[in-house]
C-alpha positions in Angstrom: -22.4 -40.1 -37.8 -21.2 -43.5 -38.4 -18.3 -43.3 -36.2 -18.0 -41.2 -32.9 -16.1 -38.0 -32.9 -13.2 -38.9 -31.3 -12.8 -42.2 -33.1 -12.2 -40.1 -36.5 -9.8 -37.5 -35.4 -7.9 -40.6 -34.0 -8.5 -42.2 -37.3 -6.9 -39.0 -39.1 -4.1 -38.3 -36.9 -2.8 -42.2 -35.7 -0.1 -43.5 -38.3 -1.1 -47.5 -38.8 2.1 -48.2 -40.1 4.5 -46.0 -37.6 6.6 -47.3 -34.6 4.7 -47.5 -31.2 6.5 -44.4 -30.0 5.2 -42.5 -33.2 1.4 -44.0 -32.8 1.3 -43.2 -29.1 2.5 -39.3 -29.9 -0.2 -39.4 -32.5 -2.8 -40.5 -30.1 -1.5 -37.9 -27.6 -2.6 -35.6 -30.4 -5.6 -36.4 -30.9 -6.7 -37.0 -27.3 -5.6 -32.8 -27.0 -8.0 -32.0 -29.8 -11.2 -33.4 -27.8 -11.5 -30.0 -26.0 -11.4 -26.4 -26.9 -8.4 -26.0 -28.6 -8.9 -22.7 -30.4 -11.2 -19.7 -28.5 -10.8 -18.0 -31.6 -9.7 -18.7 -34.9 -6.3 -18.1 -36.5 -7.0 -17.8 -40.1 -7.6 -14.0 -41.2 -10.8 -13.5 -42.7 -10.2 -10.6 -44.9 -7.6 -13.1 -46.9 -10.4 -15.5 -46.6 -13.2 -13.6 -48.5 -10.9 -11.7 -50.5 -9.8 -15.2 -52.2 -13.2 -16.5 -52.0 -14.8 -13.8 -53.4 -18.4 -14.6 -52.3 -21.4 -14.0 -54.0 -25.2 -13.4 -52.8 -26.3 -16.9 -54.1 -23.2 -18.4 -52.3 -23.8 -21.4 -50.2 -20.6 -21.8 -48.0 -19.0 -25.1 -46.3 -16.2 -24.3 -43.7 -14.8 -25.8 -40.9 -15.9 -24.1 -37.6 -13.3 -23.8 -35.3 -13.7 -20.8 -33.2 -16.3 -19.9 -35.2 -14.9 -16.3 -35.6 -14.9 -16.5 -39.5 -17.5 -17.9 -39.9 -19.6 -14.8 -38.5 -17.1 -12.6 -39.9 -18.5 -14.4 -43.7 -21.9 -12.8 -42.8 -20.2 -9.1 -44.1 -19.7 -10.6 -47.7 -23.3 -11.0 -47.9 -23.8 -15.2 -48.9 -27.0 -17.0 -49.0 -26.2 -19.5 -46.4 -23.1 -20.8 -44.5 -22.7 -24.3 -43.3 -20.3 -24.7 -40.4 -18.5 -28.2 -39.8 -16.7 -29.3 -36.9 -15.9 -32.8 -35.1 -15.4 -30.9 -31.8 -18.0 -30.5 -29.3 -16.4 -27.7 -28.0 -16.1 -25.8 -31.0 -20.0 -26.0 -32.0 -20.8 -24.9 -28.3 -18.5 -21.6 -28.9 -20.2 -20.8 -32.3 -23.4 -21.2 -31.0 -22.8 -18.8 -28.2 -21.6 -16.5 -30.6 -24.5 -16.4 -32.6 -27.1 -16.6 -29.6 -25.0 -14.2 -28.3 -25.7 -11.8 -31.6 -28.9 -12.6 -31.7 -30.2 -11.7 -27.9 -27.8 -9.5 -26.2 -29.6 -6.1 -26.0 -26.7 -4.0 -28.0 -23.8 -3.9 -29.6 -21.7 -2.8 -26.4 -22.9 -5.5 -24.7 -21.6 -8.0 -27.8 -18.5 -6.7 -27.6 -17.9 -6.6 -24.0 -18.5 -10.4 -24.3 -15.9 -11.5 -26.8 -13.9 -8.6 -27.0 -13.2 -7.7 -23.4 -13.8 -11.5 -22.1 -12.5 -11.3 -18.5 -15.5 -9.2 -17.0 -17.7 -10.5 -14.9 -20.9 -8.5 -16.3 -20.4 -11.4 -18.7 -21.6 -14.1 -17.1 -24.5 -11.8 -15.8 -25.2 -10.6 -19.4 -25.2 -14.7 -20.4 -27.4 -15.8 -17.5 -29.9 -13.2 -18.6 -29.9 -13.0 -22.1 -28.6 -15.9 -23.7 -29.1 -18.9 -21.7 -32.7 -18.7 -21.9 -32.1 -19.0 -25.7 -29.4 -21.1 -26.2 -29.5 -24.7 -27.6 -29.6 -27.1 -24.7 -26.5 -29.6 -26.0 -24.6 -25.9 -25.9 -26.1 -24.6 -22.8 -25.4 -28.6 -21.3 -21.3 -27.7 -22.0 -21.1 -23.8 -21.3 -22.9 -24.6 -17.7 -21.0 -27.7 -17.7 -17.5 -28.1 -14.8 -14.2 -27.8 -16.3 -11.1 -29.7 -14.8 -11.1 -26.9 -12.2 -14.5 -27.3 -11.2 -15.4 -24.2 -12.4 -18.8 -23.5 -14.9 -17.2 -23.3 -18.6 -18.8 -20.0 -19.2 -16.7 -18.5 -16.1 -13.9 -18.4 -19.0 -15.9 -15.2 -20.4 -14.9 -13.2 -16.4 -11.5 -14.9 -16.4 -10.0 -14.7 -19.9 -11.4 -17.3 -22.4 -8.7 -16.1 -25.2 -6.1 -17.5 -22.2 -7.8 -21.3 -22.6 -8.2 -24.0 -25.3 -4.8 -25.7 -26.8 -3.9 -23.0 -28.2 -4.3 -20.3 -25.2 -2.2 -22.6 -23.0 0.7 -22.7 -26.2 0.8 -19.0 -25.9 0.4 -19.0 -22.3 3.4 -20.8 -22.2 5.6 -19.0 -24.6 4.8 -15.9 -22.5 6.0 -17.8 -19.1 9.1 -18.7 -21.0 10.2 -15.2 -22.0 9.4 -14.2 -18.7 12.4 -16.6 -17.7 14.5 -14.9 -20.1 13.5 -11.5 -18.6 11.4 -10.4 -22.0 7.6 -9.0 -21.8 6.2 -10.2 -25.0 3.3 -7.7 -24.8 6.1 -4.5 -25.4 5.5 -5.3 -29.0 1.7 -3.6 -29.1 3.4 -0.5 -28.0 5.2 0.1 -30.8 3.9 3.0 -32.8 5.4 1.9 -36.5 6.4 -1.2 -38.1 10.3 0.1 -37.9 9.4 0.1 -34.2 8.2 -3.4 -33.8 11.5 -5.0 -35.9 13.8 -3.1 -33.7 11.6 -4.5 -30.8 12.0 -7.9 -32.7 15.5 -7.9 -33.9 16.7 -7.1 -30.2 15.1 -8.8 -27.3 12.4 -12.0 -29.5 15.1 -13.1 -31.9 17.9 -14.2 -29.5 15.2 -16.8 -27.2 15.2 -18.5 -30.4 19.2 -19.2 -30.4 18.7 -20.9 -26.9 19.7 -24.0 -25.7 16.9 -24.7 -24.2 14.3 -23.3 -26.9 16.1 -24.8 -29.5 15.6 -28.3 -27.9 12.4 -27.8 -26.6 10.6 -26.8 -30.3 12.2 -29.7 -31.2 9.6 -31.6 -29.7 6.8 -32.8 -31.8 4.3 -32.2 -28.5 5.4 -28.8 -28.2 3.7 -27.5 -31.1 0.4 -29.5 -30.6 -1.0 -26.0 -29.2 -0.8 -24.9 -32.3 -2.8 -27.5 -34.0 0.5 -29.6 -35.7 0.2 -33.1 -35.6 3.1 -35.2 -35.3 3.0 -36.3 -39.0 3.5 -32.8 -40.2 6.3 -31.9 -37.9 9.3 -32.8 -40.1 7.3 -31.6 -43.1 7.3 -28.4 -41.5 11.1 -28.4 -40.3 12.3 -29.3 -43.2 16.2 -29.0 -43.9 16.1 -26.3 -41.0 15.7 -26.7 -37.3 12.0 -25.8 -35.9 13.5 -22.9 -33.8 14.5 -21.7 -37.4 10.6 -22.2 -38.6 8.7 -21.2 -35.2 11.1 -17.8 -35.6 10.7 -16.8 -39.1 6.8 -17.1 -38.0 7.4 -14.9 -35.4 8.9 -12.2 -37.6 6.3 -12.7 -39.9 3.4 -11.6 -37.1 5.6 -9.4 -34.9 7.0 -7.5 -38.2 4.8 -7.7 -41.6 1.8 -5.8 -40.4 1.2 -2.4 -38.1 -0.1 -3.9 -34.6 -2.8 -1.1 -34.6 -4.2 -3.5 -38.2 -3.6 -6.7 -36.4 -6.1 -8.4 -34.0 -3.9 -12.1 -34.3 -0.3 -10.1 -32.8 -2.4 -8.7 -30.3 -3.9 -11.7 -29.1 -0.2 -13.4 -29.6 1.5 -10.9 -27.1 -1.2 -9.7 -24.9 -3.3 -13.1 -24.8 -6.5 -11.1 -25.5 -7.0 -8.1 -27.4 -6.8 -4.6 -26.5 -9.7 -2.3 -24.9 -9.0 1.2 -26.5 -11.8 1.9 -29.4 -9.4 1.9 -32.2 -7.7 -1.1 -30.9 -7.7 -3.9 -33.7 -10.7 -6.6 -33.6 -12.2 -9.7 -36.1 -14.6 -8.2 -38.7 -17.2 -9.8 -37.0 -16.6 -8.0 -33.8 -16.2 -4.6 -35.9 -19.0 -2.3 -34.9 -19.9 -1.2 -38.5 -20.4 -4.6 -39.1 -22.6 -5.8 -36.2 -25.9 -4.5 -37.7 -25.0 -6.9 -40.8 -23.7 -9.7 -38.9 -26.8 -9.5 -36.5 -29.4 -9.2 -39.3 -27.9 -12.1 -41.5 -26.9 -14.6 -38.2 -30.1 -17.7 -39.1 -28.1 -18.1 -42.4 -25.7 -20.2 -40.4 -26.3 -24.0 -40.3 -24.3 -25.5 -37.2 -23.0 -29.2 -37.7 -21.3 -31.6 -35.4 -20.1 -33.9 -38.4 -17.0 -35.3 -40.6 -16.6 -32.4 -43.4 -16.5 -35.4 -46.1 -19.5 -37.3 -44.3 -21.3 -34.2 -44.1 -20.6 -33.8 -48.2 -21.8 -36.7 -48.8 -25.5 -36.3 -47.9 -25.7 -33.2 -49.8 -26.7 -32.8 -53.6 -24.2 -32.5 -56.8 -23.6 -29.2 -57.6 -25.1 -27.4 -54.4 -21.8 -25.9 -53.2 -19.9 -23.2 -53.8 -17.6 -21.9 -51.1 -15.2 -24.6 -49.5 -12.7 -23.3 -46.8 -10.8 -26.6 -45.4 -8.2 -24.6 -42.7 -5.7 -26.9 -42.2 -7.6 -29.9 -42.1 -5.7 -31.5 -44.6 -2.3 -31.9 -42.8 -4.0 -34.7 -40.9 -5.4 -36.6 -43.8 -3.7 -39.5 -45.5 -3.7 -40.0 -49.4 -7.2 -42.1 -48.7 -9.0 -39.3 -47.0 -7.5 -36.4 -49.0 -9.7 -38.5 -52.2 -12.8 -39.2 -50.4 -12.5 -35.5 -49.2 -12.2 -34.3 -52.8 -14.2 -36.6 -54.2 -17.0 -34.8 -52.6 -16.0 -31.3 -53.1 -15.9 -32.2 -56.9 -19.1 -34.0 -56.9 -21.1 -31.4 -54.6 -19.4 -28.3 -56.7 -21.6 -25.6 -58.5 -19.7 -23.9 -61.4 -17.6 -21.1 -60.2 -16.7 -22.9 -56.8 -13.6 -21.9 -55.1 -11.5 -24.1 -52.2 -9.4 -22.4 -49.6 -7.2 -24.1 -47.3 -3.7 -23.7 -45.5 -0.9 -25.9 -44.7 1.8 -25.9 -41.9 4.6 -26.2 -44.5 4.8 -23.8 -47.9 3.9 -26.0 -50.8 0.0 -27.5 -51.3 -0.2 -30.9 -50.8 -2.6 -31.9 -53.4 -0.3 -33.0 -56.2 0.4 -36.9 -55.8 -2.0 -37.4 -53.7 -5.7 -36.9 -54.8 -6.2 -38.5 -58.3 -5.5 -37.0 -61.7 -9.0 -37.5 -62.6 -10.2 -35.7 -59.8 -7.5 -32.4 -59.0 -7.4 -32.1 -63.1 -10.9 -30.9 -62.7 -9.5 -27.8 -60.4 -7.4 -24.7 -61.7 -4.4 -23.9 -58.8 -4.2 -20.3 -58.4 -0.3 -20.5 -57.7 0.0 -16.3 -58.0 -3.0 -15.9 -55.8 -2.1 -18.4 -53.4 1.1 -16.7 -52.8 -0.4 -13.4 -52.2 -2.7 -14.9 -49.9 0.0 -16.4 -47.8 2.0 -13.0 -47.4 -1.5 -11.0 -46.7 -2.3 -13.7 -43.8 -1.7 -11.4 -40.8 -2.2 -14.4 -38.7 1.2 -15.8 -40.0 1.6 -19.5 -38.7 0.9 -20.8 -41.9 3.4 -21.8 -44.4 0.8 -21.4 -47.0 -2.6 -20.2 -48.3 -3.8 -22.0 -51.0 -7.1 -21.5 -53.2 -8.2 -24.0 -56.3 -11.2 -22.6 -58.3 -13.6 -25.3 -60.4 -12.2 -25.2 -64.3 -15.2 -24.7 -66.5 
């Protein structure tokens, strides 16, 4: 790449024309983003294909992240998926995942690993089978010390779905409630959806009327866990008060959806997900999936790159599947073109773009050139469906634009 990693996250995130307090907040940001932020991915994959609606000749672009979806995009059947990320971190844990699918002896073993990561047969089962295997810039960071001293891959006996940005955001929120006397995990107990708002409407509604809370989510750093950069905060308030936001977010995972359907509100008040068989898991991790996901796993392309950089090395018309997460709440008008710019250039007929954003509306309009956005159709309806079938529910919106003919 043409610029370093960590150069063009800052380069995305750092307002040039802010005050010094706002720059240094944004460079606060993007110094939390060098390292694992997300141990798995908070974007549901069933809205994600259902939107995308991929084909057998569909060559997918997304942004890696946890790298969750991107196995769980293997079910749908595509010709080949391309995974992006700027984060080291993030490559590492998709490559594990698909080493991981490719070498461990069975599918109890697979799930064991990433559902049920705080055993210790883990880091036996990775010593064994998937080290020898593993790419060596991957096997350099999973062998590699953390800040405790500890080998990386000790996260898989001690609770990986507890680390990263956005395990130490929950983490907190859990330590909190404990100060108010309130065991967020009560919620996975509930055995109907009437249960879990009664459960909600009583003891998680009222933190959010705090003092304390109320100040403390007020705070742009707060929400970094959660992948918000600072630019996006008031965007995301709004007229309202982020307490207001963060809690209609919260009764959106806690309330929308049976727990026993909903891997994300397990992993948001248990920090992991739950060991019973019929206890909710990502597609990927699904065991009538795994002969699927194993079989199709060298049809994913791993790349430590810049999604538009990337883009522009490949072909015209060679694409068909974009999924953007939330990328775009970083980007300034600038970026957002050369982004698009791309995607319209590099777009097959038929292609379809999927991202989300931290407030409601899509953030295209005004921003990315007439001559460019009027060549994509907004799927308004759709989009809006999307948003209220997201179990994960920290979005504000779900957005998919389809190629006009």
């Amino acid at each position: 790449m043409a610029r370093t990693a960590s150069a063009v996250i800052e380069n995305a995130v750092v307002r040039k024309e802010a005050r010094l307090g706002s720059r240094l907040l944004d460079k606060a940001f993007a110094m939390a983003f060098k390292g694992l932020v997300y141990a798995q991915i908070w974007e549901d994959p069933e809205v994600d294909m259902e939107a995308l609606q991929i084909q057998p000749d569909s060559r997918v672009v997304t942004i890696a992240s946890g790298g969750c979806n991107v196995l769980s995009y293997l079910i749908a059947d595509p010709a080949k998926i391309t995974a992006v990320d700027l984060n080291t971190a993030h490559i590492a844990l998709g490559r594990l995942k698909v080493t991981s699918a490719q070498f461990l002896p069975d599918y109890a073993q697979f799930r064991r690993f990433f559902a049920e990561a705080d055993r210790r047969e883990n880091v036996t089962a990775y010593n064994r089978y998937v080290a020898p295997h593993l790419d060596e810039t991957s096997r350099r960071y999973w062998e590699g010390r953390d800040l405790t001293l500890r080998r990386r891959i000790a996260g898989f006996s001690s609770g990986i779905y507890k680390r990263g940005r956005l395990g130490g955001f929950i983490g907190a929120a859990h330590l909190l409630a404990k100060l108010y006397r309130i065991d967020l995990s009560e919620l996975v107990s509930a055995r109907t959806v009437d249960e879990q708002r009664a459960i909600f409407e009583a003891k998680f509604a009222p933190i959010f009327k705090r003092r304390f809370v109320r100040w403390l989510t007020d705070q742009p750093a707060t929400l970094f866990g959660l992948g918000i950069p600072p630019a996006q905060f008031d965007a995301l308030a709004g007229d309202d008060k982020m307490a207001t936001v963060l809690r209609q977010r919260l009764e959106k995972l806690a309330c929308d959806f049976p727990v026993g359907n909903n891997y994300f509100a397990w992993q948001a008040f248990t920090r992991g997900y739950g060991r019973s068989p019929d206890c909710p898991l990502p597609p990927y991790l699904q065991e009538q999936h795994y002969h699927a996901v194993r079989t199709r796993i060298e049809r994913i392309d791993w790349r430590h790159a810049n999604m538009t950089e990337w883009l522009s090395a490949q072909p015209s018309a060679s694409l068909d599947r974009y999924i953007l997460l939330d990328a775009q709440d970083w980007m300034d008008d600038e970026q957002l073109t050369e982004l698009w710019a791309q995607i319209t250039r590099t777009a097959r007929p038929g292609a379809r773009v999927l991202f989300r954003t931290a407030a409601e509306p899509t953030l295209l309009p005004g921003r990315v050139p007439p001559e460019i956005l009027d060549r994509w159709d907004y799927r308004a309806e759709e989009s809006l469906e999307h948003t209220r079938n997201d179990r994960s529910s920290i979005y504000g919106g779900v957005h998919l634009y389809c190629l006009r003919a």
